[in-house]
C-alpha positions as a printed NumPy array, in Angstrom:
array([[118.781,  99.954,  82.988],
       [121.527, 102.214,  82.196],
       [123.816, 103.862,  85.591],
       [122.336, 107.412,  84.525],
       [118.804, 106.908,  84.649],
       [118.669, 105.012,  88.198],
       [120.911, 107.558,  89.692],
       [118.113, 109.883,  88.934],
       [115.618, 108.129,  89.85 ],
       [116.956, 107.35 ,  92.956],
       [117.672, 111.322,  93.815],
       [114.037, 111.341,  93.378],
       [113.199, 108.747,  95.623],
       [115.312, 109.845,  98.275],
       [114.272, 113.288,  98.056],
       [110.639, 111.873,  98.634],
       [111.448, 109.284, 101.069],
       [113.261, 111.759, 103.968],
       [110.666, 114.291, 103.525],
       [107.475, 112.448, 103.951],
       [109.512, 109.964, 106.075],
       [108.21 , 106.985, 104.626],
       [111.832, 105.893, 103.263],
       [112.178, 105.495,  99.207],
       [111.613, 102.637,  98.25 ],
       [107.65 , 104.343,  97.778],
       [109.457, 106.031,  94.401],
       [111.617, 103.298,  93.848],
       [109.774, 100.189,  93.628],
       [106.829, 101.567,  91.865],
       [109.516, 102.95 ,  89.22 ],
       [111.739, 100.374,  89.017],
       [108.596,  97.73 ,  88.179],
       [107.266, 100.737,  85.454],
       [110.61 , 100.119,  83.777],
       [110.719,  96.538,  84.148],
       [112.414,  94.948,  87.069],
       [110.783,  91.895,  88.523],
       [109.569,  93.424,  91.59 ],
       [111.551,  90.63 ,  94.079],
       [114.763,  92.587,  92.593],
       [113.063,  95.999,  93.109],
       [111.74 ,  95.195,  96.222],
       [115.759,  93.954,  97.5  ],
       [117.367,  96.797,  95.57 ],
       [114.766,  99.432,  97.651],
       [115.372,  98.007, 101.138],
       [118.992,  99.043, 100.68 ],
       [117.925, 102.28 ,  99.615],
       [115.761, 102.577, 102.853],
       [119.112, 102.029, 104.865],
       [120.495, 104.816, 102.584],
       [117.863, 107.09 , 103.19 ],
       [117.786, 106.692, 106.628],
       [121.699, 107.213, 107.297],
       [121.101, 110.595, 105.017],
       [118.765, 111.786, 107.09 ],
       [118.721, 110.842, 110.624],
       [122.117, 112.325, 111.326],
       [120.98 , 116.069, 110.32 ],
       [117.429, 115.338, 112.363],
       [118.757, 113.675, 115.329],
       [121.814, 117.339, 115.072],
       [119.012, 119.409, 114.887],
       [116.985, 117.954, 118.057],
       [113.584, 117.017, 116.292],
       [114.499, 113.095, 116.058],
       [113.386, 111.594, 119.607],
       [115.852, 108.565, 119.846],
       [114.403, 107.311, 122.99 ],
       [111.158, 106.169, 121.249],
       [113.198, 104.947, 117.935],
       [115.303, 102.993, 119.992],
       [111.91 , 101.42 , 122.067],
       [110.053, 101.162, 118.985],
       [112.787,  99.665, 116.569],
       [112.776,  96.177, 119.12 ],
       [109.371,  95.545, 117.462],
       [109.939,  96.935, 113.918],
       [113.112,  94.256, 113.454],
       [111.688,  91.012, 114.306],
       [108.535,  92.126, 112.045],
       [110.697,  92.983, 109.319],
       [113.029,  89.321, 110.089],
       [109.494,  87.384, 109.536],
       [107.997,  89.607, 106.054],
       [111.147,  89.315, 104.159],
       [110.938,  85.51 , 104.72 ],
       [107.614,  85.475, 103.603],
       [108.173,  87.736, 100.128],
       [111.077,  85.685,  99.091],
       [108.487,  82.511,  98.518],
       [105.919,  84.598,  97.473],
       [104.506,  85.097,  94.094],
       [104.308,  88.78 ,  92.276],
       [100.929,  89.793,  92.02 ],
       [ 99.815,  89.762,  95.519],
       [102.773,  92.105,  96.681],
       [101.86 ,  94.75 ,  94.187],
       [ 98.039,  94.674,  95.513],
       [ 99.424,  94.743,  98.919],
       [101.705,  97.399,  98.549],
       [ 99.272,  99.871,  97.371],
       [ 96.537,  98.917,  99.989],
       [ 99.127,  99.71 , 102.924],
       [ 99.327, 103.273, 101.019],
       [ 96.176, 103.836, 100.821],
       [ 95.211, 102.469, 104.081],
       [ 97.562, 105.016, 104.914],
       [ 96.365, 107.921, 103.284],
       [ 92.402, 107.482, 104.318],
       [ 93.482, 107.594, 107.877],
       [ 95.527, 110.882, 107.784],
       [ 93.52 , 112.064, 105.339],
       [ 90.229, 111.928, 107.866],
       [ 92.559, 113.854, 110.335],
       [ 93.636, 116.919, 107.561],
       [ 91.585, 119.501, 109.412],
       [ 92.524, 118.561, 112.634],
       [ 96.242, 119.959, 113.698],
       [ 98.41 , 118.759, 116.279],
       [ 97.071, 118.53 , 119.641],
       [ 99.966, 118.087, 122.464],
       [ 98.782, 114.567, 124.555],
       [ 97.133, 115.915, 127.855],
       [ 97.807, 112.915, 130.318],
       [100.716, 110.712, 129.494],
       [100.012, 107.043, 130.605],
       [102.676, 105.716, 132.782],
       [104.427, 103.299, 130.786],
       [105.011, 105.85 , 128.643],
       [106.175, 108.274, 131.404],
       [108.207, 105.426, 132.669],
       [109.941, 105.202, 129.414],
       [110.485, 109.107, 129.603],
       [108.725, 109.315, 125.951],
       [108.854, 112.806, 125.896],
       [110.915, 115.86 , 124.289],
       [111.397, 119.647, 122.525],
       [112.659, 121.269, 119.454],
       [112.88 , 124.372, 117.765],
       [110.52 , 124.709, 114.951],
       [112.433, 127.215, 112.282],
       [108.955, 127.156, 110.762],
       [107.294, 128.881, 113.519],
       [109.865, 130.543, 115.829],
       [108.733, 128.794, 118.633],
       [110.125, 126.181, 121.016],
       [107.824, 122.917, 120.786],
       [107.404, 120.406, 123.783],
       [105.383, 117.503, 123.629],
       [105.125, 113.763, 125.84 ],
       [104.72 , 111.025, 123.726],
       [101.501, 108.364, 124.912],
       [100.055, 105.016, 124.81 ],
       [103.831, 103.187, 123.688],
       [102.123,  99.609, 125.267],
       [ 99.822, 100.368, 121.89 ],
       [102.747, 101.573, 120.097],
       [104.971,  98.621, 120.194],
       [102.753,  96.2  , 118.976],
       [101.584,  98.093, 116.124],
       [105.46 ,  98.812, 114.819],
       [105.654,  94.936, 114.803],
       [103.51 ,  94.922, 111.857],
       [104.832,  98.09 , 110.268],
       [108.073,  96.296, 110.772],
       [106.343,  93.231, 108.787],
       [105.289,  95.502, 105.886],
       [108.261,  96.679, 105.696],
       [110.341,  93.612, 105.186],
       [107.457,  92.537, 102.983],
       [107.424,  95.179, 100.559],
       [110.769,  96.817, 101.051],
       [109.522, 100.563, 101.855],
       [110.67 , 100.79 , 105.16 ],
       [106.569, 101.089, 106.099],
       [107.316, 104.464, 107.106],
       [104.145, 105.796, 105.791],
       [102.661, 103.122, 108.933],
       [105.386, 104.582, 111.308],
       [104.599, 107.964, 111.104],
       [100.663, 106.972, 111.445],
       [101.351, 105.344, 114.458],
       [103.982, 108.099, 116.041],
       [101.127, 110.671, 114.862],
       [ 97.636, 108.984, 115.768],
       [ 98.342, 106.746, 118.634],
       [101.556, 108.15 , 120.689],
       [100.45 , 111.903, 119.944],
       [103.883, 112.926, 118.066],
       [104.141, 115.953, 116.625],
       [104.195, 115.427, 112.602],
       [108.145, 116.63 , 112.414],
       [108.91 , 114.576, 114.921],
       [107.004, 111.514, 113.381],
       [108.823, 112.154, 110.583],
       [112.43 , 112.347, 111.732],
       [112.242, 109.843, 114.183],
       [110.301, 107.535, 111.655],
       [113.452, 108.056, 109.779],
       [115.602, 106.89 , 112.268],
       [113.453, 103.537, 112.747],
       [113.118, 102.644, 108.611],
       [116.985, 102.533, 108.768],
       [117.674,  99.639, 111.247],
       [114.3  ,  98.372, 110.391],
       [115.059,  97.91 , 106.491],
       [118.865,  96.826, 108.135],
       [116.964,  93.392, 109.506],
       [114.986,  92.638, 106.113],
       [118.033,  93.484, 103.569],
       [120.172,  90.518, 105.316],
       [116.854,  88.012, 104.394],
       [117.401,  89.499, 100.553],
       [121.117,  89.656, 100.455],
       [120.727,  85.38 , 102.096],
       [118.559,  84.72 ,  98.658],
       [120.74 ,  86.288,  96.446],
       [118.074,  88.966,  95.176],
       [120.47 ,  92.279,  96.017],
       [122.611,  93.421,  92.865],
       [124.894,  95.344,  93.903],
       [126.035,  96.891,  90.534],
       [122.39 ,  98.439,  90.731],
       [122.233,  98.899,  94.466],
       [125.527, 101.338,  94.087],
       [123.582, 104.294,  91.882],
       [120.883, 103.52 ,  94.171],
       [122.717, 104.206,  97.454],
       [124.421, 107.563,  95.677],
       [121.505, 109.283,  94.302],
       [119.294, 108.027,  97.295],
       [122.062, 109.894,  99.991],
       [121.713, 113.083,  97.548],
       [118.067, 113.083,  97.678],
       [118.029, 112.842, 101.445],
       [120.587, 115.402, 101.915],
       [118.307, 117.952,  99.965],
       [115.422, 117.023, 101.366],
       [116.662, 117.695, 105.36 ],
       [117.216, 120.868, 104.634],
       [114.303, 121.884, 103.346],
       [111.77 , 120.207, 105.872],
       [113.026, 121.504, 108.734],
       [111.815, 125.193, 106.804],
       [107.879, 124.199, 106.56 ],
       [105.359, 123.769, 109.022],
       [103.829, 120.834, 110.417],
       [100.89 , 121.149, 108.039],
       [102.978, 121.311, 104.502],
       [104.798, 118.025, 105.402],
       [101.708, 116.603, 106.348],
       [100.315, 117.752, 103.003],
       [103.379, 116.532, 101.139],
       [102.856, 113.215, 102.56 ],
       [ 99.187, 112.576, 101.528],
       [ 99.995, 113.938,  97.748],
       [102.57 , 110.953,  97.619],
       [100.313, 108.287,  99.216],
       [ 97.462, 108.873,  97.293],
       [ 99.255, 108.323,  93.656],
       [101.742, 105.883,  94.406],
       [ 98.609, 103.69 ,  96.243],
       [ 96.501, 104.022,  93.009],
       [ 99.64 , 102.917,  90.579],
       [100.191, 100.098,  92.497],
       [ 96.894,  98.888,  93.079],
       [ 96.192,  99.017,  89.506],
       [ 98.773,  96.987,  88.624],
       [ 98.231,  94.485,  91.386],
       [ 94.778,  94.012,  89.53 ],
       [ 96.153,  93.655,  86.139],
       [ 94.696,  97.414,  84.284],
       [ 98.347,  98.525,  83.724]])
């Protein structure tokens, strides 16, 4: 695969992965397998890209006040060992299953937020106190709207446990499971969906940090294809952060369902074989 073509592709997938915060390995893998690559490689190559992504994108989110770092840092304690244990497992694993897998976790994904389209952000009326212990709450300014946003973030003794297995996914499949992140910021701790995002991107970074030293132990990382990977992923990212912080809540959401939905399919369908 010539230096060219993966630097664009990667752009792509970077572009994709900050916006919808779901990291880019979501482009990349599916991609990189299209073209070819045994998907162990892709999956190895991608989790570097989800550091990339990550340290593209967090920085400008966490400057521009939407990233809450006090439930990344909370949250990312679960998301590490999960990632520690499904990068174990996907080393001794065979193919097949991890493309099925892959695309069911997208899908999964999309049904949920896609039963929740018509219903916008509601701010959480009574924060539990674990949660208010932890001081799980924040503001920003949305450019979108004009308007100053607060918001408390809930039910974090839910929270945790749940990022364990997004964590797991996300060492398993090298996506940095930020499609199960944002979910879980968005439908169980009441985030709003900018803030899911950008602090989702903050987690996939030390999250896909844990799994890439599993892949780099079994010798699957390249790095003369995880350098054009790292470049056009950092681009991507970069264009992407300045864009989302321009649309409302509802567009990103939007944006995030669009990508879901076809990677999910593609995957699934070659998981079973039709392509």
């Amino acid at each position: 695969m010539s230096f060219e073509l993966l630097f664009f592709i990667s752009i792509a997938a970077g572009f994709v992965g900050a916006m919808s915060g779901m990291g880019g390995g979501v482009v990349l893998i599916p991609v990189l397998t299209l073209l070819g690559m045994d998907i162990k490689h892709a999956i190895a190559i991608s989790i570097v890209s989800v550091i990339a992504t990550s340290s593209g994108s967090a920085s400008a989110y966490v400057r521009d006040h939407i990233t809450n770092l006090k439930v990344g840092m909370f949250l990312e304690m679960f998301t590490i060992v999960g990632a520690l244990v499904g990068a174990a497992i996907t080393v001794v694993s065979a193919q097949g299953p991890l493309f099925f897998i892959f695309g069911l976790v997208l899908l999964g994904a999309w049904t949920a937020l896609f039963l929740q389209r018509h219903h916008g952000w509601t701010p959480v009326a009574h924060q539990d106190k674990f949660s208010k212990w932890l001081q799980l709450e924040g503001k920003y300014y949305d450019q979108a709207t004009g308007q100053t946003v607060e918001y408390r973030g809930a039910r974090a003794y839910f929270g945790g446990p749940l990022m364990f297995g997004a964590g797991f996914i996300a060492g398993l499949l090298g996506i940095g499971a930020g499609a199960l992140k944002v979910l879980i910021h968005d439908l169980v701790m009441g985030l709003p969906p900018k803030v899911s995002t950008t602090t989702s991107n903050l987690i996939i970074g030390v999250t896909a940090l844990a799994g890439a030293s599993v892949y780099l132990a079994a010798g699957l990382i390249d790095p003369g294809l995880a350098a054009p990977v790292i470049l056009g992923i950092l681009i991507g990212a970069f264009i992407a952060t300045r864009l989302l912080v321009r649309l409302t809540n509802q567009k990103v959401r939007l944006f995030f369902l669009v990508v879901l939905a076809i990677l999910g399919v593609e995957m699934i369908l070659r998981g079973l074989g039709v392509i």
